[in-house]
ZASE-752435 format. One record per residue (C-alpha): residue number from 1; residue in three letters; x, y, z. Coordinates in nm, 4 decimals, always signed. Example, Ala and Ser with C-alpha at 12.3 -4.5 7.8 and 13.67 -1.06 7.14 Angstrom:
<pts>
+-----+-----+----------+----------+----------+
!   k !   r !     east !    north !       up !
+-----+-----+----------+----------+----------+
!   1 ! ala !  +1.2300 !  -0.4500 !  +0.7800 !
!   2 ! ser !  +1.3670 !  -0.1060 !  +0.7140 !
+-----+-----+----------+----------+----------+
</pts>
This chain:
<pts>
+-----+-----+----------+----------+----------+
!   k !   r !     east !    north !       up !
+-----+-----+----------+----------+----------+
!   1 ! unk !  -2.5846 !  +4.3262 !  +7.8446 !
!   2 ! unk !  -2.3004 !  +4.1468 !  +7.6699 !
!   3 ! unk !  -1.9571 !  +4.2927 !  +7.6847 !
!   4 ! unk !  -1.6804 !  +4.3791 !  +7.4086 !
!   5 ! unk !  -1.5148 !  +4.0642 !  +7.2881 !
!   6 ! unk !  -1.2364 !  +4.2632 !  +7.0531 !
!   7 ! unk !  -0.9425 !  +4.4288 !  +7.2324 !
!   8 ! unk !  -0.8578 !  +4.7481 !  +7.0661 !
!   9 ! unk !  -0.6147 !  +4.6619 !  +6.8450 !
!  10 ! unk !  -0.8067 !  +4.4064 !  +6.6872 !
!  11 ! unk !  -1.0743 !  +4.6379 !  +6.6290 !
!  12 ! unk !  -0.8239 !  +4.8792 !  +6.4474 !
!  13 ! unk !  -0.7591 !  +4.5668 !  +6.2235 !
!  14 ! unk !  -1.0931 !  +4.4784 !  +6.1655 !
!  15 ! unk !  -1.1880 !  +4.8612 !  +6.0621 !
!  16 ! unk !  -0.8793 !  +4.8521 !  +5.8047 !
!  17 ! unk !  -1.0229 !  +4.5749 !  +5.6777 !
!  18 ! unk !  -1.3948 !  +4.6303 !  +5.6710 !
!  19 ! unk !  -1.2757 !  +5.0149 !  +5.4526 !
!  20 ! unk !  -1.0833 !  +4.7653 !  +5.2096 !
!  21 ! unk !  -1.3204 !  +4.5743 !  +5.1907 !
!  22 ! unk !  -1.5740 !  +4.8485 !  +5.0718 !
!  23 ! unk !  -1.3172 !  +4.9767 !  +4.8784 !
!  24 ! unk !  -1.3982 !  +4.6955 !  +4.6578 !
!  25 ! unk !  -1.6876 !  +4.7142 !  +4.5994 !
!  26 ! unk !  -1.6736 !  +4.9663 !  +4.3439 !
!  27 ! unk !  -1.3928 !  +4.8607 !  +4.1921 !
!  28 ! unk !  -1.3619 !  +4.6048 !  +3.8885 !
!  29 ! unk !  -1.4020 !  +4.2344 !  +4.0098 !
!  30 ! unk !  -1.2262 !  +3.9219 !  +3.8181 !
!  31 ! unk !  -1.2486 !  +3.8901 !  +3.4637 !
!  32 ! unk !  -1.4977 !  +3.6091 !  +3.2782 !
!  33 ! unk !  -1.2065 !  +3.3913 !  +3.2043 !
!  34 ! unk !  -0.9772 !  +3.4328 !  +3.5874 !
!  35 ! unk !  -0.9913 !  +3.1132 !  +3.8041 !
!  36 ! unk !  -1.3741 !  +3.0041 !  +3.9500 !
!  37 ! unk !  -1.1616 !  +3.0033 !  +4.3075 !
!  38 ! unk !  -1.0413 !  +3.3756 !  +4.2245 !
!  39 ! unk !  -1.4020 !  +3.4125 !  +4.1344 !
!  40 ! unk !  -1.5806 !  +3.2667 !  +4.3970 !
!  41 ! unk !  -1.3107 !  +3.4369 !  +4.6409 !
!  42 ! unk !  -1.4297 !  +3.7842 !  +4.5570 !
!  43 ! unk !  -1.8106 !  +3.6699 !  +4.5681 !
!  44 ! unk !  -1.7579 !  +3.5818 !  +4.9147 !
!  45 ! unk !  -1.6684 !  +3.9180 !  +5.0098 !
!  46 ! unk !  -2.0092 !  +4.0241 !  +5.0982 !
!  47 ! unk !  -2.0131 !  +3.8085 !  +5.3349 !
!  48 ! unk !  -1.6857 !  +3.8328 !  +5.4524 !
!  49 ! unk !  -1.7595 !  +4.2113 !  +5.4642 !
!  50 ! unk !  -2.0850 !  +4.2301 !  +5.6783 !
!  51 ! unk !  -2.0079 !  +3.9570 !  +5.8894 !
!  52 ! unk !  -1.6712 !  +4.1976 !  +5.9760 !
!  53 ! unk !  -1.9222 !  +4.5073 !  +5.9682 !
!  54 ! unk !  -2.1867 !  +4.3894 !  +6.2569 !
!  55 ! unk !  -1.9457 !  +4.2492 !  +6.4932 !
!  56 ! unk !  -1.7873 !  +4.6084 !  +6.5100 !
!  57 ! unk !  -2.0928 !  +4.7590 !  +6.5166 !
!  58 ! unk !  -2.1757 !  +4.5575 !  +6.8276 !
!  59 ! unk !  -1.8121 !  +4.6470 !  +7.0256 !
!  60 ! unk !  -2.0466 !  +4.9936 !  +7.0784 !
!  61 ! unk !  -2.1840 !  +5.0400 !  +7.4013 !
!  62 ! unk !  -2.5389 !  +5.1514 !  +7.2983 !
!  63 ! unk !  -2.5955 !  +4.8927 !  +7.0769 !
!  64 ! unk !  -2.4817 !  +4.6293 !  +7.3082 !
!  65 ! unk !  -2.7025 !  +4.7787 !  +7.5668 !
!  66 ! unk !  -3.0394 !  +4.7002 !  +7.3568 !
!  67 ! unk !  -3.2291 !  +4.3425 !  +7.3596 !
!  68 ! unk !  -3.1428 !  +4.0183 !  +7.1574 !
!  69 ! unk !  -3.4237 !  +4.0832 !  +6.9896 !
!  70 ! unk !  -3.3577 !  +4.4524 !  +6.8929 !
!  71 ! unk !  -2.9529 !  +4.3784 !  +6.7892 !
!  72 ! unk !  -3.1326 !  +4.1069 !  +6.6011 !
!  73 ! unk !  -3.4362 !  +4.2918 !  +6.3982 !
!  74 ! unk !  -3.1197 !  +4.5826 !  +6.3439 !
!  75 ! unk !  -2.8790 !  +4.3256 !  +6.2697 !
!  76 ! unk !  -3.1535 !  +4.1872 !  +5.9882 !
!  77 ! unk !  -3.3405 !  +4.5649 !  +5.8876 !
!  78 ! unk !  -2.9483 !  +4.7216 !  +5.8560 !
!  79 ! unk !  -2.7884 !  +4.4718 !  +5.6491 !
!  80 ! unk !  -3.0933 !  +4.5138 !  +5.3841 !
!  81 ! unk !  -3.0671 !  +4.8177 !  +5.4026 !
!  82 ! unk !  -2.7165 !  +4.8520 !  +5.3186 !
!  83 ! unk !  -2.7101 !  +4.5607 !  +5.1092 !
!  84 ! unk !  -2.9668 !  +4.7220 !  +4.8583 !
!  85 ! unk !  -2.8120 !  +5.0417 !  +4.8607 !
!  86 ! unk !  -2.4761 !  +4.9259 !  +4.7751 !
!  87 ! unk !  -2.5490 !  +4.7089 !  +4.4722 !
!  88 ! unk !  -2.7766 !  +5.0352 !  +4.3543 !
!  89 ! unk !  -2.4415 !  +5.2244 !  +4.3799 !
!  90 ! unk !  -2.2408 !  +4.9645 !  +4.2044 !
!  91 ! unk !  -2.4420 !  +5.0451 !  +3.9068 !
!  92 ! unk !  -2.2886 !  +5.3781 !  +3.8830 !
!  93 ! unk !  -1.9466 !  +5.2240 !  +3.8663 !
!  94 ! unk !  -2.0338 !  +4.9645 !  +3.6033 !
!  95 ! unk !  -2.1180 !  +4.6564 !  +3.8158 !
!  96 ! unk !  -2.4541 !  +4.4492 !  +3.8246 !
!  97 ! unk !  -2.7034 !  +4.4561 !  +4.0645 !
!  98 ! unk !  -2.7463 !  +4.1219 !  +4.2048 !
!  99 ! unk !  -2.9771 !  +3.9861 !  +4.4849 !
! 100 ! unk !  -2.7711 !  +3.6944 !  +4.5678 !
! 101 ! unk !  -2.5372 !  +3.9807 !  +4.6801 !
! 102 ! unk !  -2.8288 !  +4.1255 !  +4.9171 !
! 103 ! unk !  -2.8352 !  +3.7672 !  +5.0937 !
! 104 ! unk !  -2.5220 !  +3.7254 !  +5.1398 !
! 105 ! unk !  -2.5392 !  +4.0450 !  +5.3127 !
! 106 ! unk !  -2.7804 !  +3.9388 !  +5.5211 !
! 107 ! unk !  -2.6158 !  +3.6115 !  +5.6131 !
! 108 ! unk !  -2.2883 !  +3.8043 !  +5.7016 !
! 109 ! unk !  -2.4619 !  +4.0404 !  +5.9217 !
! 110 ! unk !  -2.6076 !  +3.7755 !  +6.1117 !
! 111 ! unk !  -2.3079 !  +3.5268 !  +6.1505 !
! 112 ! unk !  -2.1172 !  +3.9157 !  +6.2452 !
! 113 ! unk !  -2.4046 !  +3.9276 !  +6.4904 !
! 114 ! unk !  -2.4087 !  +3.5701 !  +6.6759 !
! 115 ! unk !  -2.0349 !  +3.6110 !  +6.6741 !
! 116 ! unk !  -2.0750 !  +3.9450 !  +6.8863 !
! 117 ! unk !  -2.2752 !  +3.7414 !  +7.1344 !
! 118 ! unk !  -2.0204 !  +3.5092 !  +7.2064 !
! 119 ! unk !  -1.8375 !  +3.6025 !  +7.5369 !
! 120 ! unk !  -1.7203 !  +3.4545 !  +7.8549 !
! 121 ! unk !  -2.0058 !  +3.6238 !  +7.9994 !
! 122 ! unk !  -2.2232 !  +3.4161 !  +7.9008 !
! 123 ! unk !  -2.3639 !  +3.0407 !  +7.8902 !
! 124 ! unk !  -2.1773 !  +2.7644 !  +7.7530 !
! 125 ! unk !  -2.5225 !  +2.6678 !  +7.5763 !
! 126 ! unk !  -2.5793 !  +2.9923 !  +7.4384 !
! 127 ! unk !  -2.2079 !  +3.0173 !  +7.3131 !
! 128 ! unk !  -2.2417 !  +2.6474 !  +7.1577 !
! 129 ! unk !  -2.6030 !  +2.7904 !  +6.9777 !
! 130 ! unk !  -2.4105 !  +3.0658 !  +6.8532 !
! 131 ! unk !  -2.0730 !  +2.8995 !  +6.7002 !
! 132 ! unk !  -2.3423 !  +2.6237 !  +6.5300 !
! 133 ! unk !  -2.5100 !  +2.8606 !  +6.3836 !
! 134 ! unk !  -2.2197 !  +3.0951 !  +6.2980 !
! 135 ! unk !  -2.1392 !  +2.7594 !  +6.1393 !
! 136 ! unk !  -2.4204 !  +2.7087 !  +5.9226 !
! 137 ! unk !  -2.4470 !  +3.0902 !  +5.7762 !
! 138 ! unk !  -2.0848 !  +3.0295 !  +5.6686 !
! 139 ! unk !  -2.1577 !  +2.6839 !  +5.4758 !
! 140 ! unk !  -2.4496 !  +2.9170 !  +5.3291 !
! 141 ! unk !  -2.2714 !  +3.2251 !  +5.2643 !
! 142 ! unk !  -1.9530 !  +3.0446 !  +5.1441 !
! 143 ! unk !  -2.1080 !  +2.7426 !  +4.9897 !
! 144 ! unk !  -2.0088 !  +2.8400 !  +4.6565 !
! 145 ! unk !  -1.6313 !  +2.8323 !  +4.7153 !
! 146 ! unk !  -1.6492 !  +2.5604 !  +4.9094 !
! 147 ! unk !  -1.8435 !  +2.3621 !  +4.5967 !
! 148 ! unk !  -1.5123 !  +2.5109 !  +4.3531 !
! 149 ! unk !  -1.2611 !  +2.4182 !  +4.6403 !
! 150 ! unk !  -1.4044 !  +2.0420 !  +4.5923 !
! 151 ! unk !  -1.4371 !  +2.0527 !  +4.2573 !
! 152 ! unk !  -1.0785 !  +2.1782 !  +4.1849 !
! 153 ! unk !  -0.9692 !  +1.8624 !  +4.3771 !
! 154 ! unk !  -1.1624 !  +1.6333 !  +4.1942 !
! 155 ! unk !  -1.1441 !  +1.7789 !  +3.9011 !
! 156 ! unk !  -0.7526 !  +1.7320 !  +3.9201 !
! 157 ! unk !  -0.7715 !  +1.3934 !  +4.0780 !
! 158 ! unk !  -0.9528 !  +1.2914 !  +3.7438 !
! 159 ! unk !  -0.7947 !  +1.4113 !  +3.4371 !
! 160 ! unk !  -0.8425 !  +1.3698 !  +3.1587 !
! 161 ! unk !  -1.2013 !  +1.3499 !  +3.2362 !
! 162 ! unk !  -1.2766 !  +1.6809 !  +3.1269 !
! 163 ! unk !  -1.6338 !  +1.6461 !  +3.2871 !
! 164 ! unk !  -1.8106 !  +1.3459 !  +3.3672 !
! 165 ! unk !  -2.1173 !  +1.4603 !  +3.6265 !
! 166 ! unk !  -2.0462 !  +1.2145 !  +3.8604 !
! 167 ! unk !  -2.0548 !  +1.4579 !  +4.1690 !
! 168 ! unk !  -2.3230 !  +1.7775 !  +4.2074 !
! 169 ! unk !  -2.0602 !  +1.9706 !  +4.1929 !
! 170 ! unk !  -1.9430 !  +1.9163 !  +3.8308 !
! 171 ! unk !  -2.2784 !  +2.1703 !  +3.6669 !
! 172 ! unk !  -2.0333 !  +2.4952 !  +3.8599 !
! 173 ! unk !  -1.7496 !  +2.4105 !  +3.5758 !
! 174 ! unk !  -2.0318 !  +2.4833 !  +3.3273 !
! 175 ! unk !  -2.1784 !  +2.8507 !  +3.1916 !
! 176 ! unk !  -2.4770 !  +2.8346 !  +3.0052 !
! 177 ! unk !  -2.7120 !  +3.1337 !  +2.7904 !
! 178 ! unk !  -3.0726 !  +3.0733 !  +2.6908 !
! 179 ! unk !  -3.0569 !  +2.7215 !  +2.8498 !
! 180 ! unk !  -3.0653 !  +2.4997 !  +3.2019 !
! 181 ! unk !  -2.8585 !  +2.2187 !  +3.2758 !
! 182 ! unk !  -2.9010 !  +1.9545 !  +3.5777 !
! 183 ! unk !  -2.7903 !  +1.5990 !  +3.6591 !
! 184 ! unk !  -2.9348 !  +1.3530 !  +3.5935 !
! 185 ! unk !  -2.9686 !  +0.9424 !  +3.6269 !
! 186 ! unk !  -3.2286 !  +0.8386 !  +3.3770 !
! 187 ! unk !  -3.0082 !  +0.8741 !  +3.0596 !
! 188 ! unk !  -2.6451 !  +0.8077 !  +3.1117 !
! 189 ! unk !  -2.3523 !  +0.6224 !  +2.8668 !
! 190 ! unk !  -2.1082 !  +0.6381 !  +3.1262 !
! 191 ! unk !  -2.1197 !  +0.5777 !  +3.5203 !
! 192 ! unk !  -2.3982 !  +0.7036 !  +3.7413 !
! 193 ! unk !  -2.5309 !  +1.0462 !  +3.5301 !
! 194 ! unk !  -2.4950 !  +1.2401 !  +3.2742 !
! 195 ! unk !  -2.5918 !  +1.6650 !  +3.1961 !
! 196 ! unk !  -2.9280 !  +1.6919 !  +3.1008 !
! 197 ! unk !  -2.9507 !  +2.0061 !  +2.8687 !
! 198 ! unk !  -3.2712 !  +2.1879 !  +2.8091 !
! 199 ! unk !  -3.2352 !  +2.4545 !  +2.5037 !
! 200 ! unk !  -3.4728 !  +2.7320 !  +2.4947 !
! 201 ! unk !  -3.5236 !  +2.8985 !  +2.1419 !
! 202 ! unk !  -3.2914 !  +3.1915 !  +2.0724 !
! 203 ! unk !  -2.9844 !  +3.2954 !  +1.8491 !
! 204 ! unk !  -2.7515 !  +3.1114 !  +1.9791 !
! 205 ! unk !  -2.8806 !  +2.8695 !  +2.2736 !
! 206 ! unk !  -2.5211 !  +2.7409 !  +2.4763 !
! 207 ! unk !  -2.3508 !  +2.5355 !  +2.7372 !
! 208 ! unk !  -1.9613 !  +2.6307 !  +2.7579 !
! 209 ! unk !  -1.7206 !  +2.4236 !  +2.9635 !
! 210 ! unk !  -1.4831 !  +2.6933 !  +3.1190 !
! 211 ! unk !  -1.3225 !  +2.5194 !  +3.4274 !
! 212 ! unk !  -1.0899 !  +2.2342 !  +3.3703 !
! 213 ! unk !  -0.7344 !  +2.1361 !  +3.3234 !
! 214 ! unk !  -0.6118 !  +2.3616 !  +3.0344 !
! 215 ! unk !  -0.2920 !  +2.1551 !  +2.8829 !
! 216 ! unk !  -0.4438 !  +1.9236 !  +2.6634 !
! 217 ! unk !  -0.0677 !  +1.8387 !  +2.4334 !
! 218 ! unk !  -0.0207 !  +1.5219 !  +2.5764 !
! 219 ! unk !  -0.3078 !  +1.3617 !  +2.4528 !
! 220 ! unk !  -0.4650 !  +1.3000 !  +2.1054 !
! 221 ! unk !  -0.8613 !  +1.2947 !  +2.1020 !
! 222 ! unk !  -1.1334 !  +1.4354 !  +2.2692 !
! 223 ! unk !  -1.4455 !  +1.2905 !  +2.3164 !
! 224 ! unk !  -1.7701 !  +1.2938 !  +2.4377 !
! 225 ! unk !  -2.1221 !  +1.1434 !  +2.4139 !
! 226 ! unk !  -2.4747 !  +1.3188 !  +2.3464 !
! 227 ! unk !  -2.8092 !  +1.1821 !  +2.3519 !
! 228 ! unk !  -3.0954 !  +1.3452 !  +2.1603 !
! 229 ! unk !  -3.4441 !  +1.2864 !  +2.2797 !
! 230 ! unk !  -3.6170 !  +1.4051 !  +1.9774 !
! 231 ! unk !  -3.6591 !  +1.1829 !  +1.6760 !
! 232 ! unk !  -3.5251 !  +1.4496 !  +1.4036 !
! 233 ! unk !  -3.1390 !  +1.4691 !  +1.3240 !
! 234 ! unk !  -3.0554 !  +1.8168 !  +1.5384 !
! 235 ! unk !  -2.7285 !  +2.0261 !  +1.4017 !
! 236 ! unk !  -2.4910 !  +2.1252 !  +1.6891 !
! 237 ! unk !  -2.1887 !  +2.3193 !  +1.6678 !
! 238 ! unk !  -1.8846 !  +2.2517 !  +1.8284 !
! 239 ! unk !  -1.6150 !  +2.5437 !  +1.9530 !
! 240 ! unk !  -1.2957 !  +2.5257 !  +2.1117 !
! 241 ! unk !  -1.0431 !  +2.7858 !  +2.1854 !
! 242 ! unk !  -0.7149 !  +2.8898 !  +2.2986 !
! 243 ! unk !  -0.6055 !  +3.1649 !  +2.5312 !
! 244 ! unk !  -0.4954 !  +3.3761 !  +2.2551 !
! 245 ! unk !  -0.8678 !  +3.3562 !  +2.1076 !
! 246 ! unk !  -0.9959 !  +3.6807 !  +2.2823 !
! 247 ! unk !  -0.7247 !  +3.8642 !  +2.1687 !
! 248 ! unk !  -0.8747 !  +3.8399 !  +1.8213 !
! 249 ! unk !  -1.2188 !  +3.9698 !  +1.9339 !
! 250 ! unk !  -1.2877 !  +3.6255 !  +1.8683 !
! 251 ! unk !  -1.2840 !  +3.6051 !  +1.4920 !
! 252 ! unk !  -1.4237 !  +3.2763 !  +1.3435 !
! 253 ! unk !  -1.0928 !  +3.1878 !  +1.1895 !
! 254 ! unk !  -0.9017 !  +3.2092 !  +1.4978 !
! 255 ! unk !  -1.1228 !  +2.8990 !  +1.6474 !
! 256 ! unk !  -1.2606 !  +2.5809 !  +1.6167 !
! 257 ! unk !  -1.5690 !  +2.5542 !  +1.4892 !
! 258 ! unk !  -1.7482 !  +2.2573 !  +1.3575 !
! 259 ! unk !  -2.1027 !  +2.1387 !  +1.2742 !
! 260 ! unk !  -2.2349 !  +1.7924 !  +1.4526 !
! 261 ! unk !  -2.4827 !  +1.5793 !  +1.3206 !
! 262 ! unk !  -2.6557 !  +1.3985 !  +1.6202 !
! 263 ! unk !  -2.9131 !  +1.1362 !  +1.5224 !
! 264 ! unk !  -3.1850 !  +1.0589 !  +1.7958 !
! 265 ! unk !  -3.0368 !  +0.8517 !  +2.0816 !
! 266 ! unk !  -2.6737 !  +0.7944 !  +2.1710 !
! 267 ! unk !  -2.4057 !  +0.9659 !  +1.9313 !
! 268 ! unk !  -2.0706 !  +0.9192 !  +2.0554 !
! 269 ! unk !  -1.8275 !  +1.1616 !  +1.9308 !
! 270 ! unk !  -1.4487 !  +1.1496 !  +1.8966 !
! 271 ! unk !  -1.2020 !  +1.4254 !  +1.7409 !
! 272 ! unk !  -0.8497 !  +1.4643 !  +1.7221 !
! 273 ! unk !  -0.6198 !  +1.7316 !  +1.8580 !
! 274 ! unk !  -0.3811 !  +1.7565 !  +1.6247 !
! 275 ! unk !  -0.6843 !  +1.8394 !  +1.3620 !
! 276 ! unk !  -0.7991 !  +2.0716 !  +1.6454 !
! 277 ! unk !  -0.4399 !  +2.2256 !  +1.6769 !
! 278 ! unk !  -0.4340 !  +2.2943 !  +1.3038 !
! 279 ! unk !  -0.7412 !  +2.4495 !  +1.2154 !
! 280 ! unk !  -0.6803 !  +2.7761 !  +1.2805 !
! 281 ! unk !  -0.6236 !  +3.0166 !  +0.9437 !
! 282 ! unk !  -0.3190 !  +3.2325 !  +1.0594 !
! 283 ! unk !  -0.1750 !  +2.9984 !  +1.3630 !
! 284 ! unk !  -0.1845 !  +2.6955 !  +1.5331 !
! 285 ! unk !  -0.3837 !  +2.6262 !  +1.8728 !
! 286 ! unk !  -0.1633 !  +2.6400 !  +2.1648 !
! 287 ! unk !  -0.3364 !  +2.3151 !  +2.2927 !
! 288 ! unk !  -0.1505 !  +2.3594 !  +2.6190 !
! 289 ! unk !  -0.3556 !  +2.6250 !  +2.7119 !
! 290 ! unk !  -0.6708 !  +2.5512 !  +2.6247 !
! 291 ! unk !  -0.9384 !  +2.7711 !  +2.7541 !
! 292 ! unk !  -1.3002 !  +2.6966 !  +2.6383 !
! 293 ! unk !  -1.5105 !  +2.4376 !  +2.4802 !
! 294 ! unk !  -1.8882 !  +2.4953 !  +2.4019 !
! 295 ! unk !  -2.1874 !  +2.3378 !  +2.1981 !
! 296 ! unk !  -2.4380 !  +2.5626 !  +2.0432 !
! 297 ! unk !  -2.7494 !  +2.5872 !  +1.8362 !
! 298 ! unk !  -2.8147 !  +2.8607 !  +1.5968 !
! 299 ! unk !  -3.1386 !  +3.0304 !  +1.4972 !
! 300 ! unk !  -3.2890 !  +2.7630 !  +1.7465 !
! 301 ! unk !  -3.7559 !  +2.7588 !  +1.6907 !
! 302 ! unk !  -3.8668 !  +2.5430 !  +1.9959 !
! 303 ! unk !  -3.7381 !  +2.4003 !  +2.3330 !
! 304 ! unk !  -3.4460 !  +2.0752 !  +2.2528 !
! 305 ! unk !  -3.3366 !  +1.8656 !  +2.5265 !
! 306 ! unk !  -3.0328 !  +1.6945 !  +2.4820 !
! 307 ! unk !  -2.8433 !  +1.4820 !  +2.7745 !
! 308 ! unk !  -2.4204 !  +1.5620 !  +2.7512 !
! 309 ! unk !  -2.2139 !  +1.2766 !  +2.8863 !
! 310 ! unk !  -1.8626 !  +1.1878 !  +2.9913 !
! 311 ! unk !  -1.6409 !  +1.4477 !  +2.8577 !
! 312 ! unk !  -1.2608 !  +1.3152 !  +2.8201 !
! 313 ! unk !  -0.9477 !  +1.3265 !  +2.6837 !
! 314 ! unk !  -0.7602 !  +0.9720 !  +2.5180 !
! 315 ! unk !  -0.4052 !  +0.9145 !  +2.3646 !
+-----+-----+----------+----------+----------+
</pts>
């Protein structure tokens, strides 16, 4: 039998903030365009949640009475369980249901679980098994934000690289619809990789670059280099907006949008901001608050694979 590890007030504080924490659930999360680390902060809450969950559950006597093996099939059958019916309830309250969600349940409840087990009642090689793999499930569960955290840095560190692919953590600045992107080393222009981009037929096949430094008005081009592995001249088009941009429901004049010829091979591209800045029909781009940038096919018939390389900013 293990014993309780949480003295009572801390187990008022951890109730107060296991409620808040479900409290959230059904609420509204971050919008599309809020900070990846705002983002990734409120993904993490599942974790954060039943890890919080299962190590109150265990302060109970009767459940600390049972067998490792029983607190461990519970620990596993529960958060399932729960995790399932949860995202089935945030449907009724407008959010998606997601299965990534339902592990990091899972991993929660079992890093809530090992750190229930830890007590001065027991081994010191029992408690050193449990804070390793308390450690792990957290690397797992939180791997995510830890991937933004280092990408923020770098991404900081190296401006005005907008995106170069250097790291593996460079794809999480990128969304993408009807498409996959990856690293990769066998075409590159520019240091060790480059994006390889694999569009799947559709309307409107995309990557979008979301996550990078936003004030672009000290600077005069932007640039980048695509490859194109077929041997037909593809059409691209090229779209950059502002923070104001929403706010028009995104109408076509209140962007830039422009069509790019890329012959097969390398096609190195290079377009400046103050033609950027002005090509808006009813304002000018606020350029230091730049909030998107994307490349997109239209009315695309069969599969295109392009490779996307060393996205920067130049004076």
């Amino acid at each position: 039998m293990t014993h309780s590890t949480l003295s009572p007030t801390q187990k008022k504080w951890l109730s107060g903030s296991i409620f808040i924490l479900l409290c959230l659930l059904f609420t509204k999360g971050p919008d599309y365009y809020d900070h990846r680390i705002i983002k990734q902060i409120w993904e993490s809450g599942h974790f954060i949640l039943f890890a919080g969950l299962f190590l109150l559950l265990f302060q109970f006597e009767i459940l600390r009475k049972l067998s490792f093996f029983t607190q461990l099939f519970l620990t596993i059958t529960i958060s399932i369980i729960i995790g399932v019916a949860t995202e089935f309830l945030q449907l009724l309250v407008g959010r998606n249901f997601e299965f990534k969600d339902i592990i990091n349940d899972l991993l929660g409840g079992l890093a809530g679980f090992l750190t229930h087990l830890i007590s001065a009642k027991r081994k010191y090689t029992q408690n050193l098994g449990c804070i390793i793999g308390i450690s792990m499930l957290t690397l797992i569960g939180l791997r995510p934000l830890l991937y933004a955290v280092i990408d923020e840095f770098y991404l900081y560190q190296n401006f005005p690289n907008l995106s170069d692919f250097e790291t593996p953590y460079e794809l999480g600045r990128w969304d993408y619809a009807s498409a996959s992107i990856s690293t990769s080393e066998d075409i590159k222009s520019h240091g060790n990789q480059s994006m390889k981009v694999v569009f799947f037929p559709a309307q409107y096949p995309d990557i979008t670059l979301n996550h990078f430094k936003r004030n672009w008005q000290d600077y005069n081009q932007i640039n980048f280099s695509l490859f194109n592995t077929s041997n037909q001249t593809l059409t691209f088009e090229l779209k950059i907006y502002d923070q104001k941009h929403p706010l028009s429901n995104y109408a076509f004049d209140d962007r830039f949008n422009l069509p790019v010829k890329m012959k097969p091979g390398w096609n190195h591209f290079s377009y400046p901001l103050k033609t950027i800045k002005s090509s808006l029909q009813h304002r000018k781009m606020e350029m230091q608050s730049v909030l998107s940038l994307s490349l997109f096919m239209i009315n695309l018939k069969q599969e295109v694979i392009i490779y996307l390389d060393h996205v920067h900013l130049s004076r």
